[in-house]
C-alpha positions in Angstrom: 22.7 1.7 -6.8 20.4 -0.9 -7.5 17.6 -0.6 -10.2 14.5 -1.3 -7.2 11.2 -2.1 -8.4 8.5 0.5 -8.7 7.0 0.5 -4.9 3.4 1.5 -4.2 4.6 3.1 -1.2 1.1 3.5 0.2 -0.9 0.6 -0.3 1.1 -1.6 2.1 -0.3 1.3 4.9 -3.4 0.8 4.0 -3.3 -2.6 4.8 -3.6 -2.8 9.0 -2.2 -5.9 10.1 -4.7 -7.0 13.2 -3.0 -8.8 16.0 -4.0 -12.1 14.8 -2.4 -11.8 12.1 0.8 -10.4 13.5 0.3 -13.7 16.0 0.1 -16.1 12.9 2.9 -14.5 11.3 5.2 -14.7 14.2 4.2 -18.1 14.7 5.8 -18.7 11.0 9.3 -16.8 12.0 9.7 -18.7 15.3 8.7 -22.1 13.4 11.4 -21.3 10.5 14.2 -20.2 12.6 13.9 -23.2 14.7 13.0 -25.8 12.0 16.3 -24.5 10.0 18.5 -23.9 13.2 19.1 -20.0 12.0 19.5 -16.7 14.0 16.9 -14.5 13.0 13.9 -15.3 10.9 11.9 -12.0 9.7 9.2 -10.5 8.0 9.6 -7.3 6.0 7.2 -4.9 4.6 7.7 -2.1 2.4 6.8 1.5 3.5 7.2 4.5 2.4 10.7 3.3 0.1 12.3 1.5 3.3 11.9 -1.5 4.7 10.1 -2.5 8.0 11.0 -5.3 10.5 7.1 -5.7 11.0 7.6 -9.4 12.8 11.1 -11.1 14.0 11.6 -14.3 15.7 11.9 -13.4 19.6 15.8 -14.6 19.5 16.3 -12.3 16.7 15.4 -9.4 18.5 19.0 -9.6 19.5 19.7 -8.8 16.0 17.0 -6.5 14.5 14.7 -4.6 16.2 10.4 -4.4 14.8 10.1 -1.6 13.0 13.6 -0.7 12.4 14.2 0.8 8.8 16.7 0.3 6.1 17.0 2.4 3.4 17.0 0.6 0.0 20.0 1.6 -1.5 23.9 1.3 -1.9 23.4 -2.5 -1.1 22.7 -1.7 2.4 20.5 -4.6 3.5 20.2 -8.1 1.9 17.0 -7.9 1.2 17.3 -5.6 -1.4 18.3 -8.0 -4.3 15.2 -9.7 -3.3 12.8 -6.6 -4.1 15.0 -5.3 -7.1 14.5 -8.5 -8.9 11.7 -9.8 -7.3 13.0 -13.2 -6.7 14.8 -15.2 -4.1 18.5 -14.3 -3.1 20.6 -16.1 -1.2 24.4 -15.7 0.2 26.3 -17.9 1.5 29.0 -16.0 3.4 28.8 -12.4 2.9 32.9 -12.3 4.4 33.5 -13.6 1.3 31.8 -10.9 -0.9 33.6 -7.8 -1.4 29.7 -6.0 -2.1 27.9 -7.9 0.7 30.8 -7.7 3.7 29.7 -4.2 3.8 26.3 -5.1 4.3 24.2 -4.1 7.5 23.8 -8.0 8.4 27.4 -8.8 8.1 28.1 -5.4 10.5 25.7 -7.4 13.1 27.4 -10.6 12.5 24.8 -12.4 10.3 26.5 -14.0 7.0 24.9 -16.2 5.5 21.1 -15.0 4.0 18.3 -16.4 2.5 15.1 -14.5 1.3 12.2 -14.5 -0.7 10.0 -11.8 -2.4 6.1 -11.6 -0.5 3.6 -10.3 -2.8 0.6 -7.6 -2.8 -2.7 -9.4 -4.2 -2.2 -7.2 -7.0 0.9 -8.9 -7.6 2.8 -6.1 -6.3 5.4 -6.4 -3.8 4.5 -6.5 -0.1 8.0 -7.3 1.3 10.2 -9.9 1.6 10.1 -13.0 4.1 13.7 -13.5 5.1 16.4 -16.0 7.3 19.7 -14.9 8.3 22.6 -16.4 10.6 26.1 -16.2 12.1 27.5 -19.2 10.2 28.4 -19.9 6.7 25.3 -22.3 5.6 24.2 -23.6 1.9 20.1 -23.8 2.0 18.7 -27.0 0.4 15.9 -26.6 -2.3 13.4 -28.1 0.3 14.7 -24.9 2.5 13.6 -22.8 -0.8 10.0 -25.0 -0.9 9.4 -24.3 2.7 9.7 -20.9 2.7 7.9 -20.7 -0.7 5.0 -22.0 1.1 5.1 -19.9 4.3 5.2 -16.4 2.1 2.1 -17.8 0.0 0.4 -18.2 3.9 1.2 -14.7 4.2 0.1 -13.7 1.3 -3.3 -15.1 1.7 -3.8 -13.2 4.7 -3.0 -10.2 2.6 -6.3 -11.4 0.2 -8.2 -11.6 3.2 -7.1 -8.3 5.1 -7.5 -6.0 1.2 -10.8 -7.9 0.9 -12.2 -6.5 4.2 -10.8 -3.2 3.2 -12.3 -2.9 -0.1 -15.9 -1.8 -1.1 -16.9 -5.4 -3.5 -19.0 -3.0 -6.6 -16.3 -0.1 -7.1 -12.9 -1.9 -6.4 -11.6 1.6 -4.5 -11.1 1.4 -0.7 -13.8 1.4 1.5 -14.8 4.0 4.6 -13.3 1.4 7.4 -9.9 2.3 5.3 -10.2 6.2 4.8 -11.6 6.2 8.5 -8.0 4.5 9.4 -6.4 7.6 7.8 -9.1 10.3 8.8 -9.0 9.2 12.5 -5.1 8.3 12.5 -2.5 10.9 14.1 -0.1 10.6 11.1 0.2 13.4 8.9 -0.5 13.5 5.1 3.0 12.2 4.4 3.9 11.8 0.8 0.4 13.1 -0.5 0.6 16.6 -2.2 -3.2 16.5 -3.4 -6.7 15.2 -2.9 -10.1 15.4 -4.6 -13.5 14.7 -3.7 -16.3 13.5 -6.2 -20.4 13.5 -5.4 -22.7 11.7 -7.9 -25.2 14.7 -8.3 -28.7 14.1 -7.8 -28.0 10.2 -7.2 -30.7 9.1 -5.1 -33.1 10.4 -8.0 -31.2 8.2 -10.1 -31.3 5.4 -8.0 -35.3 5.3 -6.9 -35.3 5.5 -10.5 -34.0 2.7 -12.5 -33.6 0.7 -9.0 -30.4 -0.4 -6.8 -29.6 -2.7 -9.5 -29.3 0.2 -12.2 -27.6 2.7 -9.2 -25.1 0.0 -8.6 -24.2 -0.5 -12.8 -24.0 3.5 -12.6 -21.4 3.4 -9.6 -19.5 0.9 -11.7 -19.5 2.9 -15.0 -18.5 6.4 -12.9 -15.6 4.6 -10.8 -14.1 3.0 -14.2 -13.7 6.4 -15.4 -12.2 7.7 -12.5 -9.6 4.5 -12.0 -9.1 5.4 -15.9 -8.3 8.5 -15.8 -6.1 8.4 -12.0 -2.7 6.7 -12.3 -1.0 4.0 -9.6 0.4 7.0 -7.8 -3.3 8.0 -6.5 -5.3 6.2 -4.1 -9.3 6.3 -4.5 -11.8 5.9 -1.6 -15.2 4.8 -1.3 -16.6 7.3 1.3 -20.2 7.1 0.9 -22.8 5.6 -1.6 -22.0 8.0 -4.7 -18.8 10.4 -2.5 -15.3 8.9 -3.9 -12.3 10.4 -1.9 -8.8 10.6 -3.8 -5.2 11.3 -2.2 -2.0 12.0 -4.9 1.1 11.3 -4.8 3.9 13.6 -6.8 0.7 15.9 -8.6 0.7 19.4 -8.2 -2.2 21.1 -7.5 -2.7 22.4 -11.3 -2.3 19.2 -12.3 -5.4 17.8 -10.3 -7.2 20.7 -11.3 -7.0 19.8 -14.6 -7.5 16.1 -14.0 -10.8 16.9 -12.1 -12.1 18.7 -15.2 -11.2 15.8 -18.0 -13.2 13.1 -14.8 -15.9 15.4 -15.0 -16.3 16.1 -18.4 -15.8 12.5 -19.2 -18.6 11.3 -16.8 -20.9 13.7 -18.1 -20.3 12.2 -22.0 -20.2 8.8 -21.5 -22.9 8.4 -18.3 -26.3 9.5 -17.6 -25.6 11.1 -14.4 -22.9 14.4 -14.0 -20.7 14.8 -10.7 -18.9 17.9 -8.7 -15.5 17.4 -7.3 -14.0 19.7 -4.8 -10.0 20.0 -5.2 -7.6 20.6 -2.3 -3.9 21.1 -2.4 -2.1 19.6 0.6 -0.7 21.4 3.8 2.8 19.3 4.9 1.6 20.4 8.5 -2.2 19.1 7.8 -3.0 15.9 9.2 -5.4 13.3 6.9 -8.7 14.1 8.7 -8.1 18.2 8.0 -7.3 17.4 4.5 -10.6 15.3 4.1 -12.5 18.3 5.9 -10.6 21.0 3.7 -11.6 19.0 0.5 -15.5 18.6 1.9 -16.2 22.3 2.2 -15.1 22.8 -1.6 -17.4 19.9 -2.4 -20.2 21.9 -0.7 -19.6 24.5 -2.1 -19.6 23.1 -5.8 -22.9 21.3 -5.2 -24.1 24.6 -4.0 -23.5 25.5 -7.3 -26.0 23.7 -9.1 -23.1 20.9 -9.2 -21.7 19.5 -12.4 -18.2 21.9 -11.5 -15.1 21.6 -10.7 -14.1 23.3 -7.4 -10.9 24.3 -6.1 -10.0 25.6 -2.3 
């Protein structure tokens, strides 16, 4: 089994691809596969550990369908050297290859492969932007160049789509995001915990020393949260001083006791204190009873004079 990258399996869901962008982006699969005469041009995104047909060409629907999945591993799919060593790979005719004859494109025909890595604007990997066809072919380098070019298209959408998504002072993800989750019909998938934090008494703070000063405060309190969360958590902006966090693979102890070392810290090294209310996760919940779950624990630590650390 191949050594694949470290994913983070949720930030390419957070990311909601408009139909503009889906239109650009299949404009670029039917301009490569007919440019470079192939079968199926395609765009792949990772989710969840598998990968997604999110856009093929329209005469490689013959091939692939959108949103089919392939698992990454046992060499299944081509495109998994791409995202194990985050670089192109290309082969030139997979009936040749005692690994890649096995392969889910050679099953369906397609032989020859060509594909290159698409990045996150964290530098992370988004997916892979791939060609594939019936006959043996040897790419040139201006093959290589082109595509280069189109994935760096793609990937300034992706800039563009996180920068809409993300509140510009804290760095976390912003209300249009959680309200994405909150008000989707998915369930709470891989998360297993969730916290929510309230800056206590902010608006004191902030008619105070001024916007200016609440804004510096903001920073200082979500730098100690992003310090203390690792890349397996993912932090909201709800409101002006409420910060929403889902976890990945944490038990509920585990948060517990991570919601005590954020609240201590804050209250050492800010002028301002917080209360967090701490939920564990129901598989059967969906993302908006989760978020409600985690309020009323919030309430009821800032009924408490806040500066605590509630649990439900």
């Amino acid at each position: 089994m191949m050594n694949v990258k470290s994913i983070p399996k949720n930030m390419n869901q957070l990311l909601p691809i408009n139909d503009e962008v889906q239109e650009q982006w299949q404009s670029i699969v039917e301009l490569l596969a007919s440019l470079l005469d192939v079968k199926v041009a395609l765009i792949n995104r990772l989710y969840n550990g598998e990968l997604e047909n999110m856009i093929v060409n329209e005469a490689g629907l013959e091939y692939y369908n959108v949103s089919g999945l392939g698992v990454l591993k046992d060499c299944q799919i081509y495109c998994e050297r791409v995202i194990s060593e985050d670089d192109f790979f290309e082969i030139t005719n997979a009936d040749k290859d005692d690994i890649w004859k096995h392969s889910i494109g050679a099953k369906k025909g397609l032989i020859t492969y060509l594909g290159c890595p698409i990045h996150n604007p964290d530098g992370e990997l988004y997916g892979t932007l791939c060609l594939l066809d019936n006959r043996k072919k040897v790419f040139k380098p201006e093959v290589r160049e082109m595509m280069l070019k189109m994935a760096k298209i793609i990937e300034d959408h992706l800039i563009l789509i996180q920068s809409s998504n993300t509140d510009y002072i804290t760095g976390f993800y912003n209300r249009k995001t959680l309200s994405s989750l909150v008000d989707g019909p998915s369930g709470v998938g891989t998360y297993t915990t969730a916290m929510l934090i309230d800056i206590d008494m902010f608006e004191i703070y902030n008619n105070h020393f001024g916007r200016i000063g609440g804004d510096r405060m903001l920073k200082q309190v979500t730098d100690i949260i992003r310090d203390s969360i690792d890349n397996k958590a993912e932090p909201f902006r709800y409101s002006g001083d409420e910060f929403f966090v889902l976890f990945e693979g944490i038990s509920y102890d585990q948060t517990k006791k991570l919601a005590e070392l954020i609240r201590m810290r804050i209250a050492e090294e800010t002028r301002v204190t917080v209360s967090i209310g701490v939920a564990e996760v129901d598989a059967k919940q969906t993302v908006r009873e989760l978020f409600i779950k985690t309020d009323k624990t919030l309430f009821n630590a800032k009924n408490n004079a806040g500066n605590i650390v509630m649990a439900s």
